[in-house]
C-alpha distance (Angstrom), angle and dihedral (degrees) to the residues before:
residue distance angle dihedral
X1 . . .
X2 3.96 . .
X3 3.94 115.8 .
X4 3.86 133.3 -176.1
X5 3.50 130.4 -148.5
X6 3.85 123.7 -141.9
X7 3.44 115.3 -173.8
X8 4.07 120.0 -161.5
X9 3.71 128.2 -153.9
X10 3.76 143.2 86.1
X11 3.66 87.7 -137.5
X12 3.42 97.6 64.4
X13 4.17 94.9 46.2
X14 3.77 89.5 51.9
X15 4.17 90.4 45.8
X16 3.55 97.3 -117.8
X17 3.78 90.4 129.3
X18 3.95 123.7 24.1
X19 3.83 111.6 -116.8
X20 3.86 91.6 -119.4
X21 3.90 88.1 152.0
X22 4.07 89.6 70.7
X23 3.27 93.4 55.7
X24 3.68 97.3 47.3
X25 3.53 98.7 54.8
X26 3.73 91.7 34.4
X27 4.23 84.2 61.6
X28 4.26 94.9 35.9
X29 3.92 85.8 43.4
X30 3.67 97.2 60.6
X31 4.06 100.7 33.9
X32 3.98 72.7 62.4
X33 3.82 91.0 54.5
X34 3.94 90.5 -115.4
X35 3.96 112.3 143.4
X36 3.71 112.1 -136.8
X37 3.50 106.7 -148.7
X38 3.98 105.0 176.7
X39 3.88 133.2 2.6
X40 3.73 116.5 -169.1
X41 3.74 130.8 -177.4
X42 4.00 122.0 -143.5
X43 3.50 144.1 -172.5
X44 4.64 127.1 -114.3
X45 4.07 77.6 -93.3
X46 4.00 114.2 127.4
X47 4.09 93.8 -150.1
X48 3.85 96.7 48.7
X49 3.83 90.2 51.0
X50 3.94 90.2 42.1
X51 3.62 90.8 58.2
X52 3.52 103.0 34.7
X53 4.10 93.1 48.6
X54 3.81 87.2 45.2
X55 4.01 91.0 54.3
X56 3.40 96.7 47.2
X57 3.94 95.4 45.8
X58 3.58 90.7 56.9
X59 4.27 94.0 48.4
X60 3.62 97.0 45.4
X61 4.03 147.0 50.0
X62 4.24 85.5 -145.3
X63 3.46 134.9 43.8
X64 3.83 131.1 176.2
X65 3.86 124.3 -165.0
X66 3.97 114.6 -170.2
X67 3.80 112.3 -176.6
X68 4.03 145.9 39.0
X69 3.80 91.7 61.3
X70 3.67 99.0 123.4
X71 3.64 136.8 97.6
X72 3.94 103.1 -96.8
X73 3.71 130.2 89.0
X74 3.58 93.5 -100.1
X75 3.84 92.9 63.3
X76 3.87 92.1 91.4
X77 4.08 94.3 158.9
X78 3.82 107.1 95.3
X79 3.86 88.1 45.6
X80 3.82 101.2 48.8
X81 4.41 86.2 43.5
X82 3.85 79.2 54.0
X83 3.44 96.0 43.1
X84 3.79 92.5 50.6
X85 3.79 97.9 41.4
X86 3.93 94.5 51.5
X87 3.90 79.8 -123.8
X88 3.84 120.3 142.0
X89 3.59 118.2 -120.8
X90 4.30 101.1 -114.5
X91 3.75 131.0 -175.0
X92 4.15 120.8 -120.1
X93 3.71 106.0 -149.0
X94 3.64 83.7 -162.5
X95 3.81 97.2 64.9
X96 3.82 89.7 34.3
X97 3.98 88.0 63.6
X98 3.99 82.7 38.5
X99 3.92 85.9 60.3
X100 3.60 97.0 42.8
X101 3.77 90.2 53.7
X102 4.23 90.5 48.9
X103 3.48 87.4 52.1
X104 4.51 100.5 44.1
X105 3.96 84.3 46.8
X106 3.87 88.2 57.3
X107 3.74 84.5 50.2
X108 3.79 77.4 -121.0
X109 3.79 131.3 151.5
X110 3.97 108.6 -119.2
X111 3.66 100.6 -108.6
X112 3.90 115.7 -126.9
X113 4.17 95.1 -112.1
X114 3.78 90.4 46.9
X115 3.73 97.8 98.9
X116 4.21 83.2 63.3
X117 3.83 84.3 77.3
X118 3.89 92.1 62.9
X119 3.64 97.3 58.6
X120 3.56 125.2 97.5
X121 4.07 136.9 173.4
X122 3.65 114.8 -96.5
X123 3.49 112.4 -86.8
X124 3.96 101.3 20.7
X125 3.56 118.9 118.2
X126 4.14 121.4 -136.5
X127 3.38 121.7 -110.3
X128 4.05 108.6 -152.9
X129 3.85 116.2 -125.4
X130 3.97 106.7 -138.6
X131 3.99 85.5 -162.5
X132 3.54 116.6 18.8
X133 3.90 137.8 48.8
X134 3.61 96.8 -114.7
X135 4.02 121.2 81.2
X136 4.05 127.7 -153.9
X137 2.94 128.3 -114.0
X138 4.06 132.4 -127.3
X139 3.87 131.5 -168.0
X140 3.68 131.6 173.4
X141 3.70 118.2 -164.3
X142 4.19 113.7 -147.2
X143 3.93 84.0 -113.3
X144 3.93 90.1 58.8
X145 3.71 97.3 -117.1
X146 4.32 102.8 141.0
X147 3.95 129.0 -145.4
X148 3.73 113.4 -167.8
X149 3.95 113.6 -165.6
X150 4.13 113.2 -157.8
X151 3.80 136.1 176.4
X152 3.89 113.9 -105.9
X153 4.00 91.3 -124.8
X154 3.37 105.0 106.3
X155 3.42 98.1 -144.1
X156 3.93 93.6 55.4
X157 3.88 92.1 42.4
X158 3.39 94.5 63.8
X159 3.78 100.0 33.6
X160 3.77 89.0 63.4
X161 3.81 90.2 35.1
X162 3.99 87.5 68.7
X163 3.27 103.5 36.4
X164 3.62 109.4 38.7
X165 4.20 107.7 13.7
X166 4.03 97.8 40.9
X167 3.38 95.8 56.6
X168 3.54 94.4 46.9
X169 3.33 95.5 44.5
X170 4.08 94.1 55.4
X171 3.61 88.7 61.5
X172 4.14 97.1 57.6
X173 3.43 116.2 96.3
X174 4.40 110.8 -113.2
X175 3.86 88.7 49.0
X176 3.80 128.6 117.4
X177 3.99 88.8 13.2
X178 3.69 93.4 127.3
X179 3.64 113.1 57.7
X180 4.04 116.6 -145.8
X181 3.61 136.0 -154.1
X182 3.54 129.4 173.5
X183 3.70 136.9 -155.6
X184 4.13 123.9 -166.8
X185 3.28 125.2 -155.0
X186 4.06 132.6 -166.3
X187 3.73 130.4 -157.1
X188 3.46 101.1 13.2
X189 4.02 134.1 99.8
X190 3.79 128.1 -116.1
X191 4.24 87.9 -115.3
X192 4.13 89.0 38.1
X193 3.53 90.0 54.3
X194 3.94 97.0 48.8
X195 3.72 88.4 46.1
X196 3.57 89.7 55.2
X197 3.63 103.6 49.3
X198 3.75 94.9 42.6
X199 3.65 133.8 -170.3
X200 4.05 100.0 -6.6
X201 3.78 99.9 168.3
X202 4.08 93.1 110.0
X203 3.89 92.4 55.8
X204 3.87 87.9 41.0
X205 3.78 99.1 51.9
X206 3.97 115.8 175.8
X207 4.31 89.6 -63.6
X208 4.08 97.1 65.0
X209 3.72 132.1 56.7
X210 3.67 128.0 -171.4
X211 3.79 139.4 -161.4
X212 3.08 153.7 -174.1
X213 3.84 121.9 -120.0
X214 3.80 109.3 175.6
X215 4.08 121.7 -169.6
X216 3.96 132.9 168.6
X217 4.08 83.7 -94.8
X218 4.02 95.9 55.7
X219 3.77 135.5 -79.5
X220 3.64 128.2 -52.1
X221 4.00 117.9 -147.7
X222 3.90 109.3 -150.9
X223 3.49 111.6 -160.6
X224 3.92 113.3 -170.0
X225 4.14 135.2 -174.1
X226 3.05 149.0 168.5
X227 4.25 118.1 -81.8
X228 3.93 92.0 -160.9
X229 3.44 93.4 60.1
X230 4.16 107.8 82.4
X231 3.97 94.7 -139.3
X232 3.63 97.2 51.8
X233 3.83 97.8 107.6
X234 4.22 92.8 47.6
X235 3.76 85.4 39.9
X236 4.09 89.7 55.9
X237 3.96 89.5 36.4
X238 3.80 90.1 57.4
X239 4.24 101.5 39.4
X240 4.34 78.8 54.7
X241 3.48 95.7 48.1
X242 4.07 87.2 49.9
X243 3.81 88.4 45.8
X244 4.04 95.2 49.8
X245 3.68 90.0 45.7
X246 3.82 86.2 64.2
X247 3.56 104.9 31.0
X248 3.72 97.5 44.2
X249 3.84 110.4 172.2
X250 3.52 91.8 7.5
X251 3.71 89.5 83.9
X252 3.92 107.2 76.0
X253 4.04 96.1 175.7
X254 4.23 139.5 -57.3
X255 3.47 125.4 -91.1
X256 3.77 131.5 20.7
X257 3.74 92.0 -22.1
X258 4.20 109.1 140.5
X259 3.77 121.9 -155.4
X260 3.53 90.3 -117.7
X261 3.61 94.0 58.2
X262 3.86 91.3 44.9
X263 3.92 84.2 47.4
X264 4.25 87.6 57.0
X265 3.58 92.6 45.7
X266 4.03 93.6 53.4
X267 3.88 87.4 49.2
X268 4.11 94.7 45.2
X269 3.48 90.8 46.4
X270 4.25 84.0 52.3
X271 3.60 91.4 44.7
X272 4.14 79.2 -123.6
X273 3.67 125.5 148.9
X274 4.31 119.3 -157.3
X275 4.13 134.4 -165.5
X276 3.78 117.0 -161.2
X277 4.30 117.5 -144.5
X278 3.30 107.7 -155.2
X279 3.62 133.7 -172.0
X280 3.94 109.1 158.1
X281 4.18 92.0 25.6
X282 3.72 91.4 58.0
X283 3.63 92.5 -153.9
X284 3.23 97.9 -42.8
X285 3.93 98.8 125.2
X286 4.03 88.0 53.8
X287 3.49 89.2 45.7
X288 4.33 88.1 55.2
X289 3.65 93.8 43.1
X290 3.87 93.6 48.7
X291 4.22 87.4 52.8
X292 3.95 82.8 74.1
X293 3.79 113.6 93.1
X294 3.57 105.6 -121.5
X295 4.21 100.1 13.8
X296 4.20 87.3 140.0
X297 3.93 79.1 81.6
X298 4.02 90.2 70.6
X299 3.92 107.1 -4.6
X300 4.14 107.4 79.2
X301 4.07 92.7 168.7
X302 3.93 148.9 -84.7
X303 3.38 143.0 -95.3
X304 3.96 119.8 -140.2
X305 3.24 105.4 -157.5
X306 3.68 108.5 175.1
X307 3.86 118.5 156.1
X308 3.86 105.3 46.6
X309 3.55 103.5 -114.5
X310 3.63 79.2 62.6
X311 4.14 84.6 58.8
X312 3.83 86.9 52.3
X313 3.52 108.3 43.5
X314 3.61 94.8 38.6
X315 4.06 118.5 28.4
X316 4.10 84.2 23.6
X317 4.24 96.4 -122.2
X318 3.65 105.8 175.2
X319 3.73 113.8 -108.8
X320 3.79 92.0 -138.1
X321 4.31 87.0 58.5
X322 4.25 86.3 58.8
X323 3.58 90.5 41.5
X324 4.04 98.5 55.9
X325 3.47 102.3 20.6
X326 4.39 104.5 26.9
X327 3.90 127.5 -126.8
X328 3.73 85.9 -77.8
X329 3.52 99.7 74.5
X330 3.71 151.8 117.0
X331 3.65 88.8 -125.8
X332 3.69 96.1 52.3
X333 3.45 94.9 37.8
X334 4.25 87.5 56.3
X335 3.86 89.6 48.7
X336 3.61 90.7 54.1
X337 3.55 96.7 54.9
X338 3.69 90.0 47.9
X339 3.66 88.7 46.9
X340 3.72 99.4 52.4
X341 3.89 90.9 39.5
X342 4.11 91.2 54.9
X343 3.85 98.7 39.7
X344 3.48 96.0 51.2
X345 4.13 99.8 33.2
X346 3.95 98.4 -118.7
X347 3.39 135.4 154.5
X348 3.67 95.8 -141.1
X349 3.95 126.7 37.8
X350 4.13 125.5 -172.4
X351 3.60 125.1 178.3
X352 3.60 130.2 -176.5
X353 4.14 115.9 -154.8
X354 4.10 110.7 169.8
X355 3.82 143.4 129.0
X356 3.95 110.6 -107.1
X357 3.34 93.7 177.4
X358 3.16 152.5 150.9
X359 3.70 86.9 -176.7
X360 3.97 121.0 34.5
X361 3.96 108.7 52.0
X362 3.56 126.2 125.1
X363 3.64 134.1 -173.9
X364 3.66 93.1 -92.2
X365 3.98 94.9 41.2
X366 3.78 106.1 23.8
X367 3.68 115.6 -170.8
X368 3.77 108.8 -78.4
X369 4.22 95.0 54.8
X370 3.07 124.2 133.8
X371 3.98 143.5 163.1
X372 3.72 119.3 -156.1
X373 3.64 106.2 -151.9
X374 4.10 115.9 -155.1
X375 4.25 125.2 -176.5
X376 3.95 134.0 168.0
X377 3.86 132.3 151.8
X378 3.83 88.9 -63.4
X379 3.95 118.4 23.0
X380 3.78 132.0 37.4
X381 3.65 120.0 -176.1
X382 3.73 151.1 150.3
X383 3.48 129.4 -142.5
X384 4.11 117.1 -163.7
X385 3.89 115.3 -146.9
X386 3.96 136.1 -170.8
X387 3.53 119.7 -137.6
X388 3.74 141.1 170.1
X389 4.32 129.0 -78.7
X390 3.64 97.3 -108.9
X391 4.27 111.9 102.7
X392 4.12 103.6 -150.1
X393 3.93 79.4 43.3
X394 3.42 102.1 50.8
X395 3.97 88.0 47.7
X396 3.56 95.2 55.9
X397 3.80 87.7 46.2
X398 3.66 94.8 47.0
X399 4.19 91.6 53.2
X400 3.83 85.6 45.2
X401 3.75 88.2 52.8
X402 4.01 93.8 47.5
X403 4.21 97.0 49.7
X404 3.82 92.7 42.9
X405 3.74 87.5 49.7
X406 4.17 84.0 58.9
X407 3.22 100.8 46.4
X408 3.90 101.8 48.3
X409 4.21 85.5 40.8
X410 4.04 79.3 56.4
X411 3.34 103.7 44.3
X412 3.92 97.8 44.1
């Protein structure tokens, strides 16, 4: 099955909000073995959406709208789908009374342009919301091409996505033809990575693909087939077998798994605990480990310890080791572990001490440097890395840098 993706809202052409929603689906759509042919992005303006809806209707068997579903006079999308499908705008008394009831549980007064979220083209079905106030909205043409209609919230969008569109997209004929797998790797470039796995078109033949899918947490190798063909699980099982043998601890797990969550298991399964200093990740490596349902097992907290006196009075770094050698430095970076590890009793410290920039580099540390600094009962190091000139970047990269030191120090 091919799907397009139309994604509605001035906010997101003007980058007020990040168009997390594309990606989403994009990712969901294809570990469903949809294709995703085109995504486009448009404004609250009734002729853009008009013609891009009407282009992407006629190219493919699914198409997805996320966006203009609220109650305001910028929501334009149920009235242009209406428009388009020659299918009068109607009002269901069962999501009106829906509405109501979101509204009286907020111990909110209904507002006067609520009742716009209970209308719905002729034809359509409703999609309930398990979170929001505004429903989806499903239509299935007598030639079995699909529009889905979805509010822009992300939260909503993909509540109704998995309980109401999933399903109902598993039973259409087209989907689940391509079979996925996917590797993830840590601690290793894009570039690195191909260089290391070489020349793979003999184990990939003409019934596997590959790529590359890099991130600021490491590089995810999608591997995709064909479901009709019988072999197509052995013939995935054997191109990842050929890829571990290369990568070797590269590969932290398939799936969704995230470094930090590998990182928690390889402490759990060490009955070890770890704190994180950080200076240049601003918390950001707590805040990773915490996303991990039950991190309290391992993760006890961080210190962010940003100006230095900060690094003196509370992690205990030795003014004399900022003096010589700077804040950005292996020695620093060392103390800091051992800092974070000793004032809050762990078994494992990280710390993270860099320049993100854009301001701050010098020829000897250009923006982009940072040293990870690692210390337990036996080993204390600090590892210096070389980013990229971008700030929110960097940080992301930094924090990367700091679990995937842990968790190869572990698992040596």
């Amino acid at each position: 099955m091919k799907a397009q993706l139309l994604t509605i809202g001035d906010e997101l052409l003007i980058g007020q909000t990040t168009n997390t929603n594309a990606a989403w689906l994009g990712g969901r759509l294809s570990r469903l073995g949809v294709r995703m042919t085109r995504t486009v992005t448009v404004g609250d303006a009734r002729e853009a959406i008009f013609r891009e809806l009407d282009r992407a209707y006629e190219e493919a068997r699914f198409v997805i709208c996320t966006g203009g579903l609220g109650p305001t006079h910028d929501d334009l999308t149920r009235t242009v789908i209406a428009d388009y499908f020659g299918a009068p705008l109607q009002t269901d008394p069962d999501v009106l009374e829906r509405v109501r009831q979101y509204y009286d549980r907020r111990n909110r007064d209904v507002p006067p342009s609520a009742p716009a979220l209970a209308q719905r083209p002729e034809g359509f079905e409703t999609l309930d919301n398990p979170v929001g106030a505004a429903v989806g909205l499903w239509h299935e043409a007598p030639d079995g091409r699909l529009i889905v209609l979805l509010p822009g919230i992300p939260e909503e969008m993909t509540a109704i996505f998995e309980a109401s569109v999933q399903p109902r997209l598993e039973e259409q004929s087209g989907v689940g033809e391509v079979r996925h797998r996917t590797l993830v790797t840590a601690g290793i470039g894009e570039t690195a990575l191909q260089e290391k796995l070489g020349d793979l078109s003999d184990v990939l033949g003409d019934d596997v693909s590959l790529a590359y899918l890099p991130s600021t947490s490491g590089v995810r190798l999608r591997l995709s087939a064909d479901a009709r063909q019988t072999m197509a699980g052995a013939r995935l099982d054997t191109v990842e077998a050929a890829i571990r043998e290369r990568a070797g601890d590269d590969i932290i797990g398939t799936g969704d798994v995230t470094l930090e969550a590998v990182l928690g298991d390889a402490l759990r399964a060490r009955d070890a605990t770890i704190a994180s200093a950080e200076s240049a990740t601003g918390g950001l490596i707590g805040h990773r480990l915490t996303g991990v349902s039950g991190s309290s097992d391992y993760y006890l907290g961080s210190v962010v310890a940003y100006a230095n006196s900060a690094k003196k009075t509370v992690l205990g770094v030795d003014e004399a080791a900022i003096r010589e050698h700077g804040a950005v430095s292996e020695a620093v970076a060392v103390q800091m572990a051992e800092g974070v590890r000793e004032a809050l009793g762990t078994t494992v410290g990280v710390s993270t001490t860099g320049i993100a920039g854009p301001t701050g580099g010098t020829p000897d540390k250009p923006v982009g440097t940072v040293w990870v600094g690692y210390a337990d009962a036996s080993e204390r190091h600090a590892r210096r890395h070389q980013f990229v000139e971008d700030r929110t970047l960097n940080k992301e990269l930094f924090a990367s840098a700091a679990l995937e030191e842990a968790r190869r120090t572990l698992s040596a």
